[in-house]
MARLOTOR-166165 format. One record per residue (C-alpha): residue number from 1; x, y, z. Coordinates in steps of 0.001 Angstrom, whole numbers, plus 524288, in hexadecimal, padded with zeros to 5 digits. Example, Ala and Ser with C-alpha at 12.3 -4.5 7.8 and 13.67 -1.06 7.14 Angstrom:
@nr:1 xx:8300C yy:7EE6C zz:81E78;
@nr:2 xx:83566 yy:7FBDC zz:81BE4;
***
This chain:
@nr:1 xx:545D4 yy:05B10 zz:25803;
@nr:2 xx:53926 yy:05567 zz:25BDF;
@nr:3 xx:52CFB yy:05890 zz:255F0;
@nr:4 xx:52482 yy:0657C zz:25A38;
@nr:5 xx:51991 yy:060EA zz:25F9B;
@nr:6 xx:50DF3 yy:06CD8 zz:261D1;
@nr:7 xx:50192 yy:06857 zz:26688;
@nr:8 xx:4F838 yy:06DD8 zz:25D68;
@nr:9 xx:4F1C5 yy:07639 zz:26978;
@nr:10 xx:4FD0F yy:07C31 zz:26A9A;
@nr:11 xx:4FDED yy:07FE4 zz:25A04;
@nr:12 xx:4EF5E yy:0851B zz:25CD8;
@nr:13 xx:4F258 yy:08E09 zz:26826;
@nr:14 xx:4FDB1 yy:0937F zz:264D4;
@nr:15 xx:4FDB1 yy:0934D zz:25526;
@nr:16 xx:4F0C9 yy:09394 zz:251E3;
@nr:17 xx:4EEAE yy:0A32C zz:251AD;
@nr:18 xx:4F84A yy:0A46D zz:248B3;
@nr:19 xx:4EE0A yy:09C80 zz:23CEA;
@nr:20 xx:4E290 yy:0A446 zz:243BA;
@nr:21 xx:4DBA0 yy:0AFB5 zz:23CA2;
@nr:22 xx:4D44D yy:0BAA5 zz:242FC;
@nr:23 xx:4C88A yy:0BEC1 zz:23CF0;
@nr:24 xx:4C878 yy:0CA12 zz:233AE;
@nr:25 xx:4C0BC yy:0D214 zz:22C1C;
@nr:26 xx:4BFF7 yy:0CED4 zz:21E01;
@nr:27 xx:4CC77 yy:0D3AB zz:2165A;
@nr:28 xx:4D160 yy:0D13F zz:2096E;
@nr:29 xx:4D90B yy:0C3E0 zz:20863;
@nr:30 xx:4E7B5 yy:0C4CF zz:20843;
@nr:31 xx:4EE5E yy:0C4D7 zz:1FBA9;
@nr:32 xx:4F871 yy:0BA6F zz:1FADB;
@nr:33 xx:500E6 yy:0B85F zz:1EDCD;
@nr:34 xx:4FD69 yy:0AB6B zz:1E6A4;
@nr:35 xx:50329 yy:09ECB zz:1EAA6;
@nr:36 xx:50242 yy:094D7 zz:1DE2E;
@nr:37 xx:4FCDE yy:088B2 zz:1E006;
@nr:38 xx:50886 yy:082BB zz:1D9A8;
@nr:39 xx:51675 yy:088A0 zz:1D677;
@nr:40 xx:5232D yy:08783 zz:1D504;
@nr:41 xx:52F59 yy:08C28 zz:1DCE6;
@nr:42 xx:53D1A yy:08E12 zz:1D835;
@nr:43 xx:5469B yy:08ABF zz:1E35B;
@nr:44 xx:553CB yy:09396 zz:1E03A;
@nr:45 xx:560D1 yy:090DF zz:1E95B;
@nr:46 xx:56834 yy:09BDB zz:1EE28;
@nr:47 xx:57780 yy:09E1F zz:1EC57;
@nr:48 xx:57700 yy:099B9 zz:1FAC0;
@nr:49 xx:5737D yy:08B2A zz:1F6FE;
@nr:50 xx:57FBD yy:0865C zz:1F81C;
@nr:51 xx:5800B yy:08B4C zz:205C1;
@nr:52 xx:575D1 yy:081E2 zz:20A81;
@nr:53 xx:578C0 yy:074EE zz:20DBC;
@nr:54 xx:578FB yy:069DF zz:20379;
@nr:55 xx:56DC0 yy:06421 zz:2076C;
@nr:56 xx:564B6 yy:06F80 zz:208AB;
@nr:57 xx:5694F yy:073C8 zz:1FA57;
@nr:58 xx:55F1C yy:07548 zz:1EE4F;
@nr:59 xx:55FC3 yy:079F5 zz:1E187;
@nr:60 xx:55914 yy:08212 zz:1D9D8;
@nr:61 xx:54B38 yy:07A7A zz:1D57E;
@nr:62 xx:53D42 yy:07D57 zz:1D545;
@nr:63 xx:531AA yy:07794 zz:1DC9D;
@nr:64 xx:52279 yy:076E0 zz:1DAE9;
@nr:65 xx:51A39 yy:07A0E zz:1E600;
@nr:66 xx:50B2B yy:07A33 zz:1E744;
@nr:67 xx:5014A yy:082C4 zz:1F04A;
@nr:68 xx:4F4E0 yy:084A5 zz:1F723;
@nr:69 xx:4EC5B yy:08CE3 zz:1FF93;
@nr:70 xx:4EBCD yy:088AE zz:20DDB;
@nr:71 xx:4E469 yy:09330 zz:212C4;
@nr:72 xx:4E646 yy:0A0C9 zz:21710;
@nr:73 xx:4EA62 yy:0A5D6 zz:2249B;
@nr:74 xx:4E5BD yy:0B1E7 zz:227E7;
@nr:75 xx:4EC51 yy:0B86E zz:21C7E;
@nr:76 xx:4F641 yy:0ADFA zz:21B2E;
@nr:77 xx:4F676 yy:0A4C2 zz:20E53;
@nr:78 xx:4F9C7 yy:09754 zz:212A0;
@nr:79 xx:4FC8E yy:08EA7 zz:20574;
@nr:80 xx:5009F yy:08022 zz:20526;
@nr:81 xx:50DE9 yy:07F96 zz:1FD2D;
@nr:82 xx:5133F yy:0717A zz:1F950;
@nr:83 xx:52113 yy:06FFE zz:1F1F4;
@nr:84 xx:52895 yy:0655C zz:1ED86;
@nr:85 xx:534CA yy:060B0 zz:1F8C9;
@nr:86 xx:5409A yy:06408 zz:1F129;
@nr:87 xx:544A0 yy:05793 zz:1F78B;
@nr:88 xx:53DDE yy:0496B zz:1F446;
@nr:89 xx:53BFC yy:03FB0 zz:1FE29;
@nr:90 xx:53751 yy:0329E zz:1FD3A;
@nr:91 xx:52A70 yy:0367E zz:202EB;
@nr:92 xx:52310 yy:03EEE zz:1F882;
@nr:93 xx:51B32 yy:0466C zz:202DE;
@nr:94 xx:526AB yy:04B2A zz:2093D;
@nr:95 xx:52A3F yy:051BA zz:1FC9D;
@nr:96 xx:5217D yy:05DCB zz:1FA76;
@nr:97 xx:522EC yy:06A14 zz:20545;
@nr:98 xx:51787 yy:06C77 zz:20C53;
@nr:99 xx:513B1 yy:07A50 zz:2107E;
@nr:100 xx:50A47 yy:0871F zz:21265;
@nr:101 xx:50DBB yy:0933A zz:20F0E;
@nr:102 xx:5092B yy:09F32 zz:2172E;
@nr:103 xx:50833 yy:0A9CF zz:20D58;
@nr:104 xx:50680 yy:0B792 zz:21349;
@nr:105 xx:4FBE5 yy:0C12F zz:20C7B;
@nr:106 xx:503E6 yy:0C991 zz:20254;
@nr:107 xx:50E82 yy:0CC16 zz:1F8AF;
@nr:108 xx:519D5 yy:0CC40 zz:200EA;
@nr:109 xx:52481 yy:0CA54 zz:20094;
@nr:110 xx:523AD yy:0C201 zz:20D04;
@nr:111 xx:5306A yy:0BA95 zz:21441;
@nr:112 xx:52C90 yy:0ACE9 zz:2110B;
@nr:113 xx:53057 yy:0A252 zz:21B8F;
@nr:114 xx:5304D yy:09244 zz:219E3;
@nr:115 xx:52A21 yy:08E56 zz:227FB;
@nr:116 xx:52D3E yy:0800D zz:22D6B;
@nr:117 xx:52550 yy:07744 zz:2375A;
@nr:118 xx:52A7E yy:06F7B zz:2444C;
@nr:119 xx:52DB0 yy:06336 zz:24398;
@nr:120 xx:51FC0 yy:05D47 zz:248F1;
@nr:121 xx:51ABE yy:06258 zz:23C3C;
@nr:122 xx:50F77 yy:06C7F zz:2431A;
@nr:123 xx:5101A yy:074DF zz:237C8;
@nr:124 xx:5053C yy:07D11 zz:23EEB;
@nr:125 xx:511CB yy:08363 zz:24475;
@nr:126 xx:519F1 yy:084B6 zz:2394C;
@nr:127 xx:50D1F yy:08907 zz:23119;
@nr:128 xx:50992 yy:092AB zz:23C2E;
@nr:129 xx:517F8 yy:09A62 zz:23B38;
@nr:130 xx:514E3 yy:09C1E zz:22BB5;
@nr:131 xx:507A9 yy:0A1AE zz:22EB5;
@nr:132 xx:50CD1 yy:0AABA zz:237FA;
@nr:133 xx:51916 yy:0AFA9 zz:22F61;
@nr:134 xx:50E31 yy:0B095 zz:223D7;
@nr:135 xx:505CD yy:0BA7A zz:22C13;
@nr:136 xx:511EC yy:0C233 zz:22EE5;
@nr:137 xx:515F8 yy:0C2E8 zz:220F8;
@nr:138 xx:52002 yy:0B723 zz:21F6E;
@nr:139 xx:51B89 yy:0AAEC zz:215E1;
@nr:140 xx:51DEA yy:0A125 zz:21AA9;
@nr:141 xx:51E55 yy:092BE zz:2151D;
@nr:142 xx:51D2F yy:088D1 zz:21FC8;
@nr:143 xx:52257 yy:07C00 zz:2197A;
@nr:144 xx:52152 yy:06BA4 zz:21DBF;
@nr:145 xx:52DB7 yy:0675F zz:21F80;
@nr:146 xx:53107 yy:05716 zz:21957;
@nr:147 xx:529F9 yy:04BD3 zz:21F3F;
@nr:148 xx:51F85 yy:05412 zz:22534;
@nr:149 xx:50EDC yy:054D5 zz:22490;
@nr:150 xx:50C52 yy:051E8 zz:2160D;
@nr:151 xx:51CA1 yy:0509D zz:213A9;
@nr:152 xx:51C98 yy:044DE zz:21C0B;
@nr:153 xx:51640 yy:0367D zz:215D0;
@nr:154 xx:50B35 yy:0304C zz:21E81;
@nr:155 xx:50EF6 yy:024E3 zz:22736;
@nr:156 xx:51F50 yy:02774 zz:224C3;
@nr:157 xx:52829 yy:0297F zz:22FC0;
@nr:158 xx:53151 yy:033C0 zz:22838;
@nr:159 xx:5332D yy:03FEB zz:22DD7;
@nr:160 xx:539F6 yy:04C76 zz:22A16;
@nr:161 xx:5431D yy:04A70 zz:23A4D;
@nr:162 xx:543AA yy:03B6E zz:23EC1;
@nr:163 xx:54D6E yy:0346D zz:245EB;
@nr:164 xx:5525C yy:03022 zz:2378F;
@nr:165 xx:55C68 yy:03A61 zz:235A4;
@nr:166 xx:55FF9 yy:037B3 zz:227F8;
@nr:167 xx:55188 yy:03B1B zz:22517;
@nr:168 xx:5508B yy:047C3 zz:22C9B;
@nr:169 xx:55BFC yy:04C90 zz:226CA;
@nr:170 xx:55463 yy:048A5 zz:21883;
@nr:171 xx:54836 yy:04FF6 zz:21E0A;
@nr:172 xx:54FCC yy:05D9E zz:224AD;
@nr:173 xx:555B3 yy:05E48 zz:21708;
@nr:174 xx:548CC yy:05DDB zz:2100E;
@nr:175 xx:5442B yy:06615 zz:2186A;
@nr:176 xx:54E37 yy:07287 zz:2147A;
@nr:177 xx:54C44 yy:06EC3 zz:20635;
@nr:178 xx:53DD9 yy:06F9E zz:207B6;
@nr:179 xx:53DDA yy:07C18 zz:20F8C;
@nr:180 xx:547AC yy:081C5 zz:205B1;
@nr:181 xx:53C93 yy:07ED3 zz:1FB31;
@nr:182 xx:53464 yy:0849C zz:204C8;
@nr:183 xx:53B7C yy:091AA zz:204D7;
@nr:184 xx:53BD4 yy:0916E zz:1F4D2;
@nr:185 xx:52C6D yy:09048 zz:1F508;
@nr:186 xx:52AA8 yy:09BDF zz:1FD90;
@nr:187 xx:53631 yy:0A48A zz:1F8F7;
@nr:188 xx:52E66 yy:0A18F zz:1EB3E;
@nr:189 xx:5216D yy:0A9C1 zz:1F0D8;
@nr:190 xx:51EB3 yy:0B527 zz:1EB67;
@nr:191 xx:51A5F yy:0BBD0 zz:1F75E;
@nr:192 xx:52868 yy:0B85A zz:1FF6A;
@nr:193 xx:535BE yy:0BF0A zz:1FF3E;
@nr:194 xx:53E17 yy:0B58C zz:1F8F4;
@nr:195 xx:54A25 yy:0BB17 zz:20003;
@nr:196 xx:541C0 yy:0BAE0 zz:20F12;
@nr:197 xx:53FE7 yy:0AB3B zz:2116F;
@nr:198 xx:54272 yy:0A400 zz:21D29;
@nr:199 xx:53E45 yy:09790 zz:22517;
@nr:200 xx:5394C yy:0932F zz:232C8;
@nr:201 xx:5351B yy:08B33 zz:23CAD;
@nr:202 xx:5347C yy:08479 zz:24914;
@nr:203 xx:53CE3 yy:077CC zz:24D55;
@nr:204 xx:53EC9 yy:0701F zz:241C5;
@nr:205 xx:53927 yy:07B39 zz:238A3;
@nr:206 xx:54297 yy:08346 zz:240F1;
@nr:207 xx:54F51 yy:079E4 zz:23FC8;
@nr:208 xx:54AE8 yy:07859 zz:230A4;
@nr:209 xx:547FB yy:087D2 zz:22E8A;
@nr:210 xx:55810 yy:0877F zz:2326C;
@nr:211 xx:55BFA yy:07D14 zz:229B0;
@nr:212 xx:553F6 yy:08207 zz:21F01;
@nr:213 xx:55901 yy:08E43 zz:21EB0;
@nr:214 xx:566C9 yy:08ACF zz:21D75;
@nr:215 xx:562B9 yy:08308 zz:2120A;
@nr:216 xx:55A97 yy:08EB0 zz:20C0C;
@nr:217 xx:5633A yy:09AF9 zz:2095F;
@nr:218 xx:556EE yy:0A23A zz:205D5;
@nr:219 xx:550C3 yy:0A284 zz:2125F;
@nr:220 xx:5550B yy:0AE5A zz:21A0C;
@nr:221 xx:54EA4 yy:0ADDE zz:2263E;
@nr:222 xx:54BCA yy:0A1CB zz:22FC6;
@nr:223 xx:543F9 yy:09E4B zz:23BA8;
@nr:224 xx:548F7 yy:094C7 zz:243C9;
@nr:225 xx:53EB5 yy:0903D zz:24DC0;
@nr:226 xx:54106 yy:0885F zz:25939;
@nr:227 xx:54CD2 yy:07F8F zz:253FC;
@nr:228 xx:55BD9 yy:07DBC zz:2539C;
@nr:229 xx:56644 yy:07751 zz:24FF7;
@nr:230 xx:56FA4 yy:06BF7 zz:253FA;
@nr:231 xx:5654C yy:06392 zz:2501F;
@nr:232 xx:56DE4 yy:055E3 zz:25095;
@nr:233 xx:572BC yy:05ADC zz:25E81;
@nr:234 xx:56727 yy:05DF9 zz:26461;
@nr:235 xx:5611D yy:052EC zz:25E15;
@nr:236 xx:56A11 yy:0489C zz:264A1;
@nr:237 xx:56CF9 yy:04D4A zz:2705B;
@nr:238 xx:55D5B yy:05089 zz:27528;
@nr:239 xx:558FC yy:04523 zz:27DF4;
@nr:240 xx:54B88 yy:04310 zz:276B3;
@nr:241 xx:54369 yy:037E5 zz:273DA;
@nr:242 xx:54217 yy:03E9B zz:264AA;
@nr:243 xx:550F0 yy:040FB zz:2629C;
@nr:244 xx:55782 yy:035B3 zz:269BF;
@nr:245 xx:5528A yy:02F10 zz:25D0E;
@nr:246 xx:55BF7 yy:0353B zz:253A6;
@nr:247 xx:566CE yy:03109 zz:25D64;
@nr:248 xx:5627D yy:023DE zz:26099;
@nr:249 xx:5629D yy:021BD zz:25127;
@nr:250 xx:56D55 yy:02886 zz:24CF6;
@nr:251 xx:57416 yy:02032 zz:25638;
@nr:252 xx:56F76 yy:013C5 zz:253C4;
@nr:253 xx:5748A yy:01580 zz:2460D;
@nr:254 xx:58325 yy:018A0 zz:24B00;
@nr:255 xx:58345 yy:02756 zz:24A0E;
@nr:256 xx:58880 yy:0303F zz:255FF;
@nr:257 xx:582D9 yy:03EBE zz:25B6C;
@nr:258 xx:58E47 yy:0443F zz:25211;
@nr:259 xx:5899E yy:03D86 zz:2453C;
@nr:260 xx:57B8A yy:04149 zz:24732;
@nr:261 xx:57E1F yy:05168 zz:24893;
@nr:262 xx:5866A yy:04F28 zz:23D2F;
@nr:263 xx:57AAF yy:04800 zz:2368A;
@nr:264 xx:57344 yy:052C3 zz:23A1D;
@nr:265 xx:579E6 yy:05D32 zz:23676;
@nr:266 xx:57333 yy:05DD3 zz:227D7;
@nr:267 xx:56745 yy:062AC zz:22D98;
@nr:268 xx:56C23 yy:068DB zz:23982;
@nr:269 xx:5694E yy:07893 zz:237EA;
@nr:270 xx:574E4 yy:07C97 zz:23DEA;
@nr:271 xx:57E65 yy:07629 zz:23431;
@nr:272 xx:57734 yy:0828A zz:22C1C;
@nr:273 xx:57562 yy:08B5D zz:23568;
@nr:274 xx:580F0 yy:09527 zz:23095;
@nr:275 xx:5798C yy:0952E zz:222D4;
@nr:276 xx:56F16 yy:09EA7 zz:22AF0;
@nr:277 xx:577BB yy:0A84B zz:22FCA;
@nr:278 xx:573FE yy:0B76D zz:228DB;
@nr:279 xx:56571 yy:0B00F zz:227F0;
@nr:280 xx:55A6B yy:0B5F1 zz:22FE0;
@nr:281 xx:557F7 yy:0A9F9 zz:23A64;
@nr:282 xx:54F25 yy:0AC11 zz:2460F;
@nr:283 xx:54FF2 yy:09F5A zz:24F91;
@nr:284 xx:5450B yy:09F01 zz:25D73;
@nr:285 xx:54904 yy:095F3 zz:2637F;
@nr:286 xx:544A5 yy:08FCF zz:272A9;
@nr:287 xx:54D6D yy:0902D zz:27DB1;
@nr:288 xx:546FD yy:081C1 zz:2821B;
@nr:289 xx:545B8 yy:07C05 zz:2767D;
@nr:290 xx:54684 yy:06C18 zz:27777;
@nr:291 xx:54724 yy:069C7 zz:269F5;
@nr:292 xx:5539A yy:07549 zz:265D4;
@nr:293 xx:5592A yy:07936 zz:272AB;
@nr:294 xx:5624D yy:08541 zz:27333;
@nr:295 xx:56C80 yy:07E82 zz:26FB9;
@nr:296 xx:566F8 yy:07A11 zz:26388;
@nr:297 xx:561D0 yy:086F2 zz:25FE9;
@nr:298 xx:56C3A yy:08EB6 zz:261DF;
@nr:299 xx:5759F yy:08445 zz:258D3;
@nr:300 xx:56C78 yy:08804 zz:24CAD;
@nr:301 xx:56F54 yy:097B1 zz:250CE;
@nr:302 xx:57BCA yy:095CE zz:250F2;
@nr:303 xx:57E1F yy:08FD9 zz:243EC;
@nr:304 xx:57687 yy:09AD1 zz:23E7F;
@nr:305 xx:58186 yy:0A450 zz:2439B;
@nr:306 xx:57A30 yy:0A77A zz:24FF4;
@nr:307 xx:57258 yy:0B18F zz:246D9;
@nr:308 xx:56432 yy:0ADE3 zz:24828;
@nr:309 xx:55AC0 yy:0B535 zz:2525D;
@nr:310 xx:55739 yy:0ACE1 zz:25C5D;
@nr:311 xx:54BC3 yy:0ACDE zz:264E1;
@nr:312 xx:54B2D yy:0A49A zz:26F66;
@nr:313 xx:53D5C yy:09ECA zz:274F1;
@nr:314 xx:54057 yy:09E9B zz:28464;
@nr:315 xx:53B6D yy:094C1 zz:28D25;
@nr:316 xx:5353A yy:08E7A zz:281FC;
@nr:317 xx:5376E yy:07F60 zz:27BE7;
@nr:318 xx:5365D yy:07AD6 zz:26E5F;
@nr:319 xx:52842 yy:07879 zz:26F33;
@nr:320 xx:523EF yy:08348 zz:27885;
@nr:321 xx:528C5 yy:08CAE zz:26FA5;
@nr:322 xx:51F35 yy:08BE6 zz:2657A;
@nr:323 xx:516C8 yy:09478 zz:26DE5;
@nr:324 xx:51F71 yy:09CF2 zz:26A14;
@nr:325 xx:5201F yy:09BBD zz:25A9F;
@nr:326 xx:51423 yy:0A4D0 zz:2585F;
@nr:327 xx:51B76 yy:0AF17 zz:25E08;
@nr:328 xx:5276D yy:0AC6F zz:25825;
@nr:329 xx:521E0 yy:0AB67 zz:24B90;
@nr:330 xx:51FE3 yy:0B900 zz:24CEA;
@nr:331 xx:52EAE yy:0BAF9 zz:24E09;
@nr:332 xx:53271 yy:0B238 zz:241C8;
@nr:333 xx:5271E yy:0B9E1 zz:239C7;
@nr:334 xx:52DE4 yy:0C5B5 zz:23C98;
@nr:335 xx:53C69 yy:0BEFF zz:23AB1;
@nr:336 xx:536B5 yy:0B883 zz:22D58;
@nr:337 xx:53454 yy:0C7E1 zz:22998;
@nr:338 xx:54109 yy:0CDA3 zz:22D5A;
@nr:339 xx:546B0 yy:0D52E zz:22087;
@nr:340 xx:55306 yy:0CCB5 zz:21C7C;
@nr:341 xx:55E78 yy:0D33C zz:21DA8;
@nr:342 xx:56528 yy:0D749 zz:212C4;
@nr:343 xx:56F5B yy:0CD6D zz:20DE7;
@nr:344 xx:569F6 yy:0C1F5 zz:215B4;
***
């Protein structure tokens, strides 16, 4: 899983219409409801908890969080939100969550949707998808995950995926704990259905949206962008500069292909794929993808039961397919809508 690297003419062409506002006449300014600038939000398990793995578990606690206005788009309200990491690190920034909220004008109640970011850390992207699901009447909370922009201290080498496995597991699991926070903050708005939440996004947001999920019993619906499963596989058998790394150290420190999927396996989505199944999923996925091939993508369907729709992007690669995402985004605003079925 190597980085997603855009060039930013390529963010401006094809994402830039989506922050764009036509002029209009004059009309009364949308009424959003309040957003304190500080609060407080009690996180409540579910009698599913003991269903999610023992690593992803929480208890009940509550957690401060503080607020402020971005800006508005079009008739979007984009707020800053920052809330305490339920998990401390040794590196203090790394401990406080990081993200803007995309409010939609009204009373609701709107699906509300935790959006991640690749793993080059172009929110634009990420940021982009919430505006969108905002202006179709989904909020949408678009979240850093650890070690990344102001998460990640100046001049230090720590990252949330190295080559140091022991310390990407540590990050992936802060990661679910923080986007499980994530979904407490927004299931906590007034204007959302707390019963409709869900998460995406694309390559790591994507693999994470998975992973998170499993952990989160509240979140109903899930869109998996552009990523897979089998990750320790694909991982060491790729011949690439980036991922002949993990092999060469895993290696060097005695350990075989066999004890590094097993290694793995903690933060592998498929080892919770089957907690999915009766969940909504939608997966779009691209037939040429270099970084999850077919093989990869179709290990994380199966573990979900072989239940989730899945749209395939033809001719298209892992990178050439975010010309695509705008349109797509059209399809997950709609998914993110869907009525839940009754009983699921």
């Amino acid at each position: 899983m190597r980085a997603s690297v855009i060039p930013m003419t390529l963010y401006l062409l094809v994402f830039a219409t989506s922050f764009a506002v036509a002029e209009e006449p004059a009309k009364p300014a949308p009424e959003h409801l309040e957003i304190p600038a500080t609060g407080t939000v009690d996180f409540k398990i579910t009698p599913d908890e003991p269903q999610v793995a023992e690593r992803f578990q929480m208890q009940d606690h509550q957690f401060p969080y503080t607020t402020k206005l971005e800006r508005m788009s079009g008739e979007v309200r984009v707020t800053r939100v920052t809330f305490p990491s339920p998990v401390t690190t040794d590196f203090e920034e790394n401990n406080t969550v990081h993200g803007l909220y995309f409010q939609p004008p009204g009373k609701g109640p709107f699906p509300g949707v935790v959006v991640l970011h690749i793993l080059g850390g172009d929110f634009i992207l990420s940021q982009t998808i919430a505006n969108a699901l905002a202006r179709n009447g989904v909020a949408a909370l678009a979240i850093k995950m650890p070690y990344y922009a102001e998460r990640r201290r100046p001049g230090h080498p720590r990252r949330l995926l190295s080559r140091n496995l022991e310390e990407s597991i540590a990050g992936m699991t802060q990661a679910v704990l923080d986007i499980r926070q994530s979904v407490a903050w927004i299931r906590d708005r007034p204007e959302v259905d707390d019963e409709d939440l869900g998460i995406t996004g694309i390559s790591l947001g994507g693999l994470m949206s998975a992973l998170s999920a499993a952990a989160e019993p509240r979140v109903r619906k899930v869109g998996i962008q552009l990523a897979g499963g089998d990750l320790a596989q694909s991982i060491w058998d790729k011949d690439r500069k980036e991922t002949a790394g993990f092999r060469e150290d895993w290696l060097s420190k005695g350990g075989t292909r066999e004890t590094f999927i097993k290694a793995v396996a903690p933060i592998e989505p498929t080892t919770y794929g089957h907690l999915l199944k009766g969940r909504k999923v939608l997966m779009l996925a691209a037939r040429q993808d270099e970084i999850f091939p077919v093989a990869s993508t179709l290990a994380l369907w199966k573990s979900m039961g072989e239940e989730p729709e899945l749209i395939w992007l033809e001719d298209t690669g892992h990178y050439t397919a975010l010309l695509y995402i705008m349109r797509e985004t059209e399809r997950l605003s709609q998914f993110m809508k869907q009525p839940l079925t009754v009983g699921k």
